[in-house]
MARNUNU-42054 format. One record per residue (C-alpha): residue in three letters; residue number from 1; x, y, z. Coordinates in pm, 1 decimal. Layout:
BEGIN
aa,i,x,y,z
ALA,NUM,X,Y,Z
...
//
This chain:
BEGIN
aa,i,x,y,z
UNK,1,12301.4,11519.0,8022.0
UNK,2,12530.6,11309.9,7819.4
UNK,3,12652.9,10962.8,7974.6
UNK,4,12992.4,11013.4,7951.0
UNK,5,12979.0,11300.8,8199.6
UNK,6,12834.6,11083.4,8463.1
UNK,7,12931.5,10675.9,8381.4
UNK,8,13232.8,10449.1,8238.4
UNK,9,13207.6,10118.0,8045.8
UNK,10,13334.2,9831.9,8242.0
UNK,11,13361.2,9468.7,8225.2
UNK,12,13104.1,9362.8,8404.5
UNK,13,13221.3,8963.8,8423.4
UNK,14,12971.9,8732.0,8342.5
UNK,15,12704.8,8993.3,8276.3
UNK,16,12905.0,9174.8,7962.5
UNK,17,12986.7,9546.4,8009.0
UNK,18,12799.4,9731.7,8214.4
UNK,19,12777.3,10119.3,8341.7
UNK,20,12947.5,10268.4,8675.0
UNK,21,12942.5,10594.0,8824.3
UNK,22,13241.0,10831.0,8769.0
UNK,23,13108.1,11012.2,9080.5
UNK,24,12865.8,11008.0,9362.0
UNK,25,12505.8,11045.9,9233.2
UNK,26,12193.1,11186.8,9425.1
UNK,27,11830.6,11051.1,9422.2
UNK,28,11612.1,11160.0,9116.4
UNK,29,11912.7,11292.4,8979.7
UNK,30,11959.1,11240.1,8556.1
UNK,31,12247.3,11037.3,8579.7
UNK,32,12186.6,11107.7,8159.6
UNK,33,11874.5,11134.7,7874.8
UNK,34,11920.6,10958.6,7524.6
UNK,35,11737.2,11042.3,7255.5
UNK,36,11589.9,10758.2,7062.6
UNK,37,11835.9,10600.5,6807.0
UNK,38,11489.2,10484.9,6650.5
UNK,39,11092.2,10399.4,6774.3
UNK,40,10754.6,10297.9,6628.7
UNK,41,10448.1,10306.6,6772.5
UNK,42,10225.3,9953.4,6845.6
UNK,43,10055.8,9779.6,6531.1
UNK,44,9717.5,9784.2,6744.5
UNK,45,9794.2,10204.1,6798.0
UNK,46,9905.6,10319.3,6503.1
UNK,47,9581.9,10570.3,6462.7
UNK,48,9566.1,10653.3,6835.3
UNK,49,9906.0,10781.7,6910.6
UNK,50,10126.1,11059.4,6771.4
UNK,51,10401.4,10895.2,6561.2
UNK,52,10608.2,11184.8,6625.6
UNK,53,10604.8,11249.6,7011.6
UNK,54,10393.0,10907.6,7139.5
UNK,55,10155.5,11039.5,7323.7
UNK,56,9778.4,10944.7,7295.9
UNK,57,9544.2,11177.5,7121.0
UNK,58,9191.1,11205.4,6986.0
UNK,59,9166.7,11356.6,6584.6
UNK,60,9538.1,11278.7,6492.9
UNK,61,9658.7,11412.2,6171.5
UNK,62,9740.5,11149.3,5888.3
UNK,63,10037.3,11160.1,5661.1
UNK,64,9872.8,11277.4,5350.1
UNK,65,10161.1,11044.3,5137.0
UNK,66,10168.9,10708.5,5257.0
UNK,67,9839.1,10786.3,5491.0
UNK,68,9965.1,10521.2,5749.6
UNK,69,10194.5,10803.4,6022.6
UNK,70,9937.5,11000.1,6220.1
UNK,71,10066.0,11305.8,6390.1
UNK,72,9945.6,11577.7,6636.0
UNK,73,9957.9,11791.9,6441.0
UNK,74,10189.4,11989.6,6148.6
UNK,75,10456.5,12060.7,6376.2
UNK,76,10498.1,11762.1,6481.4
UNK,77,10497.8,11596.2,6179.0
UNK,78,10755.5,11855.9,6044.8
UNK,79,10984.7,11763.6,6352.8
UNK,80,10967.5,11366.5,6283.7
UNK,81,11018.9,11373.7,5909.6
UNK,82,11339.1,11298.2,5899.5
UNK,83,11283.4,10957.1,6075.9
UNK,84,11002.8,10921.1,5887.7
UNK,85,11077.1,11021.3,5535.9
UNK,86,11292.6,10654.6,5435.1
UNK,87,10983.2,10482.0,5610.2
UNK,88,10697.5,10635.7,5422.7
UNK,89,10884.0,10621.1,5068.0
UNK,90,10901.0,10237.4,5150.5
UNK,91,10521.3,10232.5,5255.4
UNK,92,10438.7,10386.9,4900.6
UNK,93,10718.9,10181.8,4714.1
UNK,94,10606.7,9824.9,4861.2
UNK,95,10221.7,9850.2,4867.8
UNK,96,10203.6,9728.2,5268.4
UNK,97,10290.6,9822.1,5596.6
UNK,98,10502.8,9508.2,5787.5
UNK,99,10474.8,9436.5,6204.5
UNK,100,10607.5,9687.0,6420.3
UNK,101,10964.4,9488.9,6486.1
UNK,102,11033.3,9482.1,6106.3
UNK,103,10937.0,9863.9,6059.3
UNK,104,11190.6,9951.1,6401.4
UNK,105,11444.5,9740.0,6213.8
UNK,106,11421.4,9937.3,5903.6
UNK,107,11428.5,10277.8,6073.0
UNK,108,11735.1,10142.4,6268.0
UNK,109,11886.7,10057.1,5913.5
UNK,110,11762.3,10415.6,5760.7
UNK,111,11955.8,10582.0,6056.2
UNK,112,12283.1,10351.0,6058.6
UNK,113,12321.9,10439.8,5681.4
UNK,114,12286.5,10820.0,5772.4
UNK,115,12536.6,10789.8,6075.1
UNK,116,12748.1,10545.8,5837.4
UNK,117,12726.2,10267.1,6122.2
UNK,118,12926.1,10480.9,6367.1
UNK,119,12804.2,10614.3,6705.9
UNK,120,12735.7,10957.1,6785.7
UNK,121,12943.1,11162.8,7043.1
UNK,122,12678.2,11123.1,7276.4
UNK,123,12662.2,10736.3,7206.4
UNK,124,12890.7,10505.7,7415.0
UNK,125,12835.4,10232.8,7165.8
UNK,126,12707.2,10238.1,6789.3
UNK,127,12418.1,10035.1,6719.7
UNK,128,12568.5,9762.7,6574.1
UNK,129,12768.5,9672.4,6895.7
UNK,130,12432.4,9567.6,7113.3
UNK,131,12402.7,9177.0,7200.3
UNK,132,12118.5,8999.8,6940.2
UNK,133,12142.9,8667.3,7117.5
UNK,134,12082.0,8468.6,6806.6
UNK,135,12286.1,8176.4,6911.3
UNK,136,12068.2,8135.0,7205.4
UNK,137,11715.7,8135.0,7033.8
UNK,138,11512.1,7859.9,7020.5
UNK,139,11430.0,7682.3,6671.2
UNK,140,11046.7,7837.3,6647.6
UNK,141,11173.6,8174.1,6736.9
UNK,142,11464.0,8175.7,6503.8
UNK,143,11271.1,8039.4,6242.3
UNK,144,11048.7,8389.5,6308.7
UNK,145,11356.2,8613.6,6281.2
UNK,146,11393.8,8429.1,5912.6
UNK,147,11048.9,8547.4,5813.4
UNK,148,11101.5,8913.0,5957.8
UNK,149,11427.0,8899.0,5732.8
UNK,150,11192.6,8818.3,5467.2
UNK,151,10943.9,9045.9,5520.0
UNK,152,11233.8,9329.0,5566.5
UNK,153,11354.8,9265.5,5215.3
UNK,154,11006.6,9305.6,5075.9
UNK,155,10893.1,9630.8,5254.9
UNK,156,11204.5,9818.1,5137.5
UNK,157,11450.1,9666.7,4847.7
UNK,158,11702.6,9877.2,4879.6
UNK,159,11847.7,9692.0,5196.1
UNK,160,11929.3,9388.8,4953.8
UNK,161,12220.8,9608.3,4793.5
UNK,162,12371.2,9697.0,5116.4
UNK,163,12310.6,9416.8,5364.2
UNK,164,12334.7,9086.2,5398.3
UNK,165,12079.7,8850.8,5523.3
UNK,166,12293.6,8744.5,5798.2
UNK,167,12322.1,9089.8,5922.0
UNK,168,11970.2,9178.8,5860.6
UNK,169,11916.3,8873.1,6108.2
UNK,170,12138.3,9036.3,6357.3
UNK,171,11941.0,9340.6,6376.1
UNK,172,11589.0,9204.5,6415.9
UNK,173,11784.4,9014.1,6676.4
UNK,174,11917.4,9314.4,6873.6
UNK,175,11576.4,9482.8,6855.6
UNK,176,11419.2,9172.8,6997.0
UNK,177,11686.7,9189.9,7286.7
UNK,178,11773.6,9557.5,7352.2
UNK,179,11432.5,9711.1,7244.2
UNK,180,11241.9,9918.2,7556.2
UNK,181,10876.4,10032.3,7588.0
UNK,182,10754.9,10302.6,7522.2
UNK,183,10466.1,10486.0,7750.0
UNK,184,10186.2,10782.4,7672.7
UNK,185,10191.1,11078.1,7865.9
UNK,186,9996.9,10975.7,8132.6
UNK,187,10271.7,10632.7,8226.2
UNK,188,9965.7,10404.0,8187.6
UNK,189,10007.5,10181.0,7849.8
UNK,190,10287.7,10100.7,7671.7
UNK,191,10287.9,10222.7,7297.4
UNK,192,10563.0,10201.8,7123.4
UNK,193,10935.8,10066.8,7130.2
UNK,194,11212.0,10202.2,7049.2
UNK,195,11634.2,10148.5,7049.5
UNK,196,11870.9,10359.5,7303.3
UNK,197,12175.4,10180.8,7238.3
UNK,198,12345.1,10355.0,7567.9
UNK,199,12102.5,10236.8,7782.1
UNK,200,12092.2,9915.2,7629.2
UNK,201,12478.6,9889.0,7850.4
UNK,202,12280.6,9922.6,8167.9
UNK,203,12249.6,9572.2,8306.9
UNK,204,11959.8,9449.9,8510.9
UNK,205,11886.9,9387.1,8865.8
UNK,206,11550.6,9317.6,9056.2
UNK,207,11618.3,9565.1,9324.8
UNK,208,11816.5,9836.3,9101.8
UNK,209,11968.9,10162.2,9142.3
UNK,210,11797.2,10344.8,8864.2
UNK,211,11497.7,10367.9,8662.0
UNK,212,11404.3,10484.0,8292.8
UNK,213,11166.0,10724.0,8236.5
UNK,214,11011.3,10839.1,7893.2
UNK,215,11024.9,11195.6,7824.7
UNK,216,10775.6,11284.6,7534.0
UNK,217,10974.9,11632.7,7463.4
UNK,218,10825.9,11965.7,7324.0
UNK,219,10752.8,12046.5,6991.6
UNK,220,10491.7,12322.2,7077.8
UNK,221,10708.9,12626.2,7185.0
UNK,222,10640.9,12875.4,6916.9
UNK,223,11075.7,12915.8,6838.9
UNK,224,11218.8,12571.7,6695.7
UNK,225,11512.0,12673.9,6926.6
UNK,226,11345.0,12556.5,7216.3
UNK,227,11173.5,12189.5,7133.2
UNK,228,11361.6,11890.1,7243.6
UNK,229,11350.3,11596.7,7094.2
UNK,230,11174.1,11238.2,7248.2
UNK,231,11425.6,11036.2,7507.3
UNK,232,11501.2,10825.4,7796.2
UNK,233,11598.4,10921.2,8122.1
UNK,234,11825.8,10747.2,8340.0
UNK,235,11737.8,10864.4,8670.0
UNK,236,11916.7,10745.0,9046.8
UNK,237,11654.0,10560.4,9309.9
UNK,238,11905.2,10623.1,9566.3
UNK,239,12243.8,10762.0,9625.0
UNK,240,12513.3,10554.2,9439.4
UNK,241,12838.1,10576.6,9530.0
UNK,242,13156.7,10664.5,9302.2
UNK,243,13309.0,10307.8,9125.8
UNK,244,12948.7,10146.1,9198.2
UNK,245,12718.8,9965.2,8871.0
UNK,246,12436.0,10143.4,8778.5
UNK,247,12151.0,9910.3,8695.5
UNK,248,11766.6,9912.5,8595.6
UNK,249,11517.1,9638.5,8600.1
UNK,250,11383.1,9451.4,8317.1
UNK,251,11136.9,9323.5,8463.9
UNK,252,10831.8,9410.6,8756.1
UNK,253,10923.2,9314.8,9069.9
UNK,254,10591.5,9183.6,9169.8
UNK,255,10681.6,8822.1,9055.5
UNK,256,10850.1,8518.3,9263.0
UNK,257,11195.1,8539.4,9259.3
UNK,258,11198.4,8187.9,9022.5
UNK,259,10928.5,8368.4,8830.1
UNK,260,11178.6,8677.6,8740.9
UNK,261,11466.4,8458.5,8658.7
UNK,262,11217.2,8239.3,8441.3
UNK,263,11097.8,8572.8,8241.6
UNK,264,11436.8,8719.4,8224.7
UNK,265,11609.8,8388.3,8103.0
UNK,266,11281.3,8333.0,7839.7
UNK,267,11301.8,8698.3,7723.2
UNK,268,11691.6,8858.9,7805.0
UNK,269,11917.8,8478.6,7801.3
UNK,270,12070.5,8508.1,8109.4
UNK,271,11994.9,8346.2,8469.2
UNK,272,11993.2,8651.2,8709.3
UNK,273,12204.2,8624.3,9029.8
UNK,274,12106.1,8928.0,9234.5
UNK,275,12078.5,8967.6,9594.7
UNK,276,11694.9,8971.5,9601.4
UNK,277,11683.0,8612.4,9367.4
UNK,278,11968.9,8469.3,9513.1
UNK,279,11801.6,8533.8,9872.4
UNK,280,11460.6,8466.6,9750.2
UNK,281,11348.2,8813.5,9908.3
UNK,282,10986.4,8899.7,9957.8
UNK,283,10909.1,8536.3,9825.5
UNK,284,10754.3,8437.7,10152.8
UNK,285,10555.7,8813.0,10114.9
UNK,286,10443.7,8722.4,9770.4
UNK,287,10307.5,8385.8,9872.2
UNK,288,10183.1,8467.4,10227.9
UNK,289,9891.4,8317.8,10457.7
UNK,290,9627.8,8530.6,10632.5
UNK,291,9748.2,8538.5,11012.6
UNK,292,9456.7,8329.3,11104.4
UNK,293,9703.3,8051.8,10951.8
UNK,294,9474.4,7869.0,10769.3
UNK,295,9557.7,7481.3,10660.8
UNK,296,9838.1,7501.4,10362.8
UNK,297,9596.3,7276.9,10184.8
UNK,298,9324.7,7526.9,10214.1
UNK,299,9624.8,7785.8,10096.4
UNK,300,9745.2,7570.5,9794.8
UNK,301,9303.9,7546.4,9715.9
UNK,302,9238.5,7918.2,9705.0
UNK,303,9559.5,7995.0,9531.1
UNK,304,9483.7,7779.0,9228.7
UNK,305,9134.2,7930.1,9241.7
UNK,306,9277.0,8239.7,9221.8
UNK,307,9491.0,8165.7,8909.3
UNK,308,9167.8,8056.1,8701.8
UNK,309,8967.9,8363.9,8760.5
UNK,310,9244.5,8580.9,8737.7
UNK,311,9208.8,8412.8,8347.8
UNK,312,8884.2,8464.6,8328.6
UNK,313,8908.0,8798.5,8459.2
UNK,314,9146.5,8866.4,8166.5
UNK,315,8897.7,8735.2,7969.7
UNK,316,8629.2,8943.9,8052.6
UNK,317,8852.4,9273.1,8052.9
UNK,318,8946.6,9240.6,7702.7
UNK,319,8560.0,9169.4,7588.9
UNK,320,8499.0,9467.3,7773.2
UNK,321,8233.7,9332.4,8044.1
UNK,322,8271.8,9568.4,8336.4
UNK,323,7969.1,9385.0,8499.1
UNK,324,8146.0,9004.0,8475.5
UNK,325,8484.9,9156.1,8564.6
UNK,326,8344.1,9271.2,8883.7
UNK,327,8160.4,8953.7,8988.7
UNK,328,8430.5,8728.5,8908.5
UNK,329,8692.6,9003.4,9153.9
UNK,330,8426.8,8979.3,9436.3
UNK,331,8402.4,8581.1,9399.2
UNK,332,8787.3,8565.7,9421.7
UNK,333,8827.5,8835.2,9683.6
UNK,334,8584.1,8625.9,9934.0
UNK,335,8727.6,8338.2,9865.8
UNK,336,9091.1,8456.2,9951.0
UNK,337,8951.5,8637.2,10239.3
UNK,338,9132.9,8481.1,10545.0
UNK,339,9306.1,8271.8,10354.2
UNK,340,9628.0,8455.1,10227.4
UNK,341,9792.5,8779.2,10310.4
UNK,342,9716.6,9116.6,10154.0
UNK,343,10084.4,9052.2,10052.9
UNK,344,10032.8,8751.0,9844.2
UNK,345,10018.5,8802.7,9466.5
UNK,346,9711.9,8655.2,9368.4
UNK,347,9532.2,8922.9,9566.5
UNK,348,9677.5,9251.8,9493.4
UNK,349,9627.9,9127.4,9145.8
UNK,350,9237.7,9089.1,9184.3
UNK,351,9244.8,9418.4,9454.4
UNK,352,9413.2,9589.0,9141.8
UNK,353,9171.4,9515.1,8869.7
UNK,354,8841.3,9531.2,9081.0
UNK,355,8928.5,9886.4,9217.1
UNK,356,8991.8,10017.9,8877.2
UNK,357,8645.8,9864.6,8775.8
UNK,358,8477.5,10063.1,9067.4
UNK,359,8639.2,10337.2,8993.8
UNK,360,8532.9,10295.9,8601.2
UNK,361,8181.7,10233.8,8768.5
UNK,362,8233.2,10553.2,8963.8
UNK,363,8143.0,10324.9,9303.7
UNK,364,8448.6,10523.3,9443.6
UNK,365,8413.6,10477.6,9830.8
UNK,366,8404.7,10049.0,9710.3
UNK,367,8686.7,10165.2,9492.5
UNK,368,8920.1,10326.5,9783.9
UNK,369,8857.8,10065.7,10016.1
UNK,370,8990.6,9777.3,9783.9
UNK,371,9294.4,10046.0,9667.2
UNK,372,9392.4,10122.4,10038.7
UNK,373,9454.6,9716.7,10087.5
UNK,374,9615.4,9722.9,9772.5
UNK,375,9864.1,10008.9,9822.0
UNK,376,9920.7,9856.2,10190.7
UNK,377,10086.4,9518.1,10034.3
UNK,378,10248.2,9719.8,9748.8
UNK,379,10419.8,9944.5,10043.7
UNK,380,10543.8,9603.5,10159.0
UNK,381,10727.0,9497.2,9847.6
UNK,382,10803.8,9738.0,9623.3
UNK,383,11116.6,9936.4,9703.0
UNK,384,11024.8,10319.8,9853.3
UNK,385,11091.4,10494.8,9526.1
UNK,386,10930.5,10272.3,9272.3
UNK,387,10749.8,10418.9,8988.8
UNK,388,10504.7,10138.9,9009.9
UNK,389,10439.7,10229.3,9377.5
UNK,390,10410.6,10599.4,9280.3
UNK,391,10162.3,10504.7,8984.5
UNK,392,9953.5,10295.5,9214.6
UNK,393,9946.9,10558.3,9519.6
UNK,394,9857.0,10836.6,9265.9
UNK,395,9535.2,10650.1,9146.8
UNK,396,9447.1,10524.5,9476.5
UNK,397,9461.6,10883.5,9606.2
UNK,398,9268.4,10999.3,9331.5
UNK,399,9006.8,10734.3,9443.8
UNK,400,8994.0,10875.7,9746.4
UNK,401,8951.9,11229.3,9642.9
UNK,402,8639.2,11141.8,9439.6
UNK,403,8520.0,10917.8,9757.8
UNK,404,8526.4,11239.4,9897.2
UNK,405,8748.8,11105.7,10189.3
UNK,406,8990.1,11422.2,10110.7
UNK,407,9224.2,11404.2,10377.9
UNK,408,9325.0,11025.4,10308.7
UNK,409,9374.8,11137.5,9897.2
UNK,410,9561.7,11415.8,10002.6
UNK,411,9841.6,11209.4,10195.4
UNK,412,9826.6,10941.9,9928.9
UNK,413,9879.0,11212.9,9656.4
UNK,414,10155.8,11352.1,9855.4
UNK,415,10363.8,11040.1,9902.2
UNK,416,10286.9,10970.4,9490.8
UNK,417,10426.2,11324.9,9443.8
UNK,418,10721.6,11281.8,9652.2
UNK,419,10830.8,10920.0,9455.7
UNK,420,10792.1,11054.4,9114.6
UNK,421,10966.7,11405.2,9157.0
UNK,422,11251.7,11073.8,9164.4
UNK,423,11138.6,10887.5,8878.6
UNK,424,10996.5,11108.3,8644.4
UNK,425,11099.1,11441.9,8752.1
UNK,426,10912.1,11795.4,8814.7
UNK,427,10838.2,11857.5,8405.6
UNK,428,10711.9,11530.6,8350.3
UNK,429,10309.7,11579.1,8248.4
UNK,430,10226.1,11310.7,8520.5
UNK,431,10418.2,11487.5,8791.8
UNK,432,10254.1,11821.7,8669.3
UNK,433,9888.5,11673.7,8669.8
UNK,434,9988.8,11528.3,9084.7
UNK,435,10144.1,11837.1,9143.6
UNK,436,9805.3,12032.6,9033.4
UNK,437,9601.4,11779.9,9250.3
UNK,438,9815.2,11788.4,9550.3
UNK,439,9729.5,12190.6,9503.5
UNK,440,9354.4,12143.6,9463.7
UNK,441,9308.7,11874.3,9732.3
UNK,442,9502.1,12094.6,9961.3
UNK,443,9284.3,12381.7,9920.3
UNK,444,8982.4,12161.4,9968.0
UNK,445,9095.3,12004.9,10316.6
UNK,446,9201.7,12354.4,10366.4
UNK,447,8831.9,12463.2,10317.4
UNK,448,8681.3,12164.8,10476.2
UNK,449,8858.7,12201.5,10768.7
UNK,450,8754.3,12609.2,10812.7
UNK,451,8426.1,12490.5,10727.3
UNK,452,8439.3,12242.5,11043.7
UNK,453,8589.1,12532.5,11242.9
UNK,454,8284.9,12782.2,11169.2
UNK,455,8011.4,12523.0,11222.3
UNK,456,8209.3,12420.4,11572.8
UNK,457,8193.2,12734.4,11656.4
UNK,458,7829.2,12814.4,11561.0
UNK,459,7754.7,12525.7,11756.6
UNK,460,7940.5,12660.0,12010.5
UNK,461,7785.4,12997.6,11997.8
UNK,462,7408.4,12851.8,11975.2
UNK,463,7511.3,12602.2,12274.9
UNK,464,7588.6,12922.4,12520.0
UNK,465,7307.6,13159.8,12381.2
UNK,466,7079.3,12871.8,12495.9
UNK,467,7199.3,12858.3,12838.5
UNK,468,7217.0,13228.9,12879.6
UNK,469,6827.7,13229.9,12784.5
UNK,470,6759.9,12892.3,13038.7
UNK,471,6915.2,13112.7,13276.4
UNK,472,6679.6,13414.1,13261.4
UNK,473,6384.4,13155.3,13250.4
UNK,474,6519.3,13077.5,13608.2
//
């Protein structure tokens, strides 16, 4: 789907140009896809994650030239040659391989040169059109964009003969503003970036009318004729009406309303006005007592308590100490117990982490009983169709289901069906793994259930043969 079938540039005021509808749009409908003007994978992932397609894998293939791209496998490595070709000549040329933000610059460079700068039909702007924000950068981080510059002109000479420094600077500085993450197959960890320069018109709000969802493509269908290439989808939350602004959000929800406009002023340079900051909604939520309405100063006591070991916790996670990560959850979790709200932040942060732990521990029914408090205060304040929701009912189901509490997985497997046949659609790998374990589970309550019926009514049966034999005693 191609945005100008569904969306208009307009003049958005004092948010720039922005996207409306051109007609009334459903729920989880495409309003369009765009495939990636360019992407790279993370520094840290470079051997863990297909270069081509971005999804994790074990035994990647390396690029037997420059022997930094790893690859599925031949096909897709034939498919992503063309983006990768300029990049792996520089590798070989240069004798390094720069940060992930210089090597995204140069492949947005590589593919400008080949488009010569203009956009494509499908494109409602070209490249060079996105907002870098350089004029609003601080000295330190300006001073960075220098050294990028720097590092550009080393890892591949040829830019010196075609661009200047100054525009150089303005590309790192688009990529640093307009740049969105990339996920693996399963929507767990981000991997990658990459540039969509028609999606970089969609402007943000904290409650918004879309979301973006990664589609990995095909490239194993036997006829070339039938892969399709790696792209974004735009996809409607809700119904938006002809003439209305489409928007995303740049940022998770799950913050204080001062805390979003902090982040998206730090990171995006402009102070968001929505509804939900403006309003402060879900603030009071976020921040909540326990409804024994403890002493504030108690409140203020375990809520800076909760902000050190949620450090610590950190900590511990990326040393990889299951064991500490666990004690310092429980610690926080009884202090906070009748003290704030399910609701409040600090909580569903711990209740997040320490159920994945259980569930890494395989202490499932522990697990399920932290992810069912959890998914209760996410139901609260998250909006009905959010992917995050979705993502966090789906695991918490799956909890469940290994708790062997099967009817409670089922529903919660259900309902994380339902929200990402919105956001990610019915050929999405994650919405084809739920929509296999909505099957399974079914067929398991279904047997569990006709398993309760035959032992009722051997009961049953046992209960009256014993009274028909008391009978002829008599």
């Amino acid at each position: 789907t191609t945005p100008q079938r569904n969306l208009e540039v307009f003049d958005a005021g004092v948010k720039g140009r922005g996207l409306k509808a051109t007609k009334e749009l459903h729920t989880g409908e495409v309003i369009f896809s765009e495939p990636s003007y360019a992407a790279v994978v993370f520094d840290s992932l470079v051997s863990q994650v297909c270069h081509g397609c971005f999804r994790h894998q074990t035994n990647l293939h390396r690029c037997a030239q420059c022997r930094f791209a790893h690859y599925c496998n031949r096909t897709c490595q034939t498919a992503c040659w063309e983006e990768h070709k300029q990049e792996c000549a520089a590798i070989r040329s240069s004798g390094f391989v720069p940060n992930e933000k210089i090597r995204l610059a140069a492949r947005v460079l590589w593919r400008r040169r080949k488009d010569q700068g203009l956009a494509s039909d499908n494109q409602l702007v070209a490249v060079d059109l996105l907002e870098h924000h350089l004029d609003l950068l601080p000295e330190g981080e300006l001073k960075k964009v220098h050294e990028d510059v720097v590092s550009l002109l080393k890892f591949w000479s040829g830019t010196t003969q075609q661009n200047s420094t100054e525009f150089l600077s303005h590309i790192l500085g688009l990529i640093r503003n307009n740049s969105f993450p990339l996920k693996d197959q399963r929507g767990l960890q981000d991997v990658g970036l990459g540039i969509f320069p028609s999606l970089g018109l969609v402007n943000h709000d904290c409650w918004p009318s879309c979301t973006v969802t990664f589609n990995h493509g095909n490239q194993s269908a036997v006829s070339s004729a039938l892969h399709s290439r790696k792209r974004m989808e735009l996809r409607a939350l809700r119904t938006i009406p002809e003439g209305e602004e489409v928007t995303i959000s740049y940022v998770d929800f799950l913050n204080l309303s001062a805390d979003r406009q902090k982040q998206l002023k730090e990171h995006f340079y402009f102070d968001c006005s929505c509804e939900h900051c403006s309003r402060s909604v879900s603030d009071d939520l976020m921040s909540a007592a326990a409804e024994t309405k403890p002493p504030a100063e108690k409140v203020k006591e375990v809520t800076a308590f909760s902000k050190e070991s949620l450090e610590k916790i950190e900590k511990a996670r990326d040393a990889g100490d299951h064991s500490e990560v666990l004690k310092l959850c429980q610690e926080c979790l009884e202090k906070q117990e009748g003290v704030v709200a399910n609701t409040h932040l600090s909580r569903l942060r711990v209740l997040s982490v320490a159920s994945q732990v259980l569930s890494h521990l395989k202490k499932f029914s522990e697990a399920a009983e932290l992810a069912q408090k959890m998914v209760e205060g996410y139901m609260k304040l998250y909006h009905p169709n959010n992917a995050q929701l979705g993502m966090a009912l789906m695991r918490a189901g799956v909890t469940y289901w290994h708790a062997g509490q099967i009817e409670e997985g089922h529903k919660m497997i259900c309902e994380a069906y339902r929200i990402l046949m919105i956001t990610h659609g019915p050929n999405h790998s994650i919405t084809k793994d739920l929509e296999s374990m909505r099957t399974q589970t079914e067929m398991e309550l279904k047997m569990f259930k006709e398993n309760d019926l035959n032992m009722k009514a051997a009961e049953k049966k046992l209960q009256m043969t014993t009274r028909h034999q008391l009978r002829g005693c008599l």
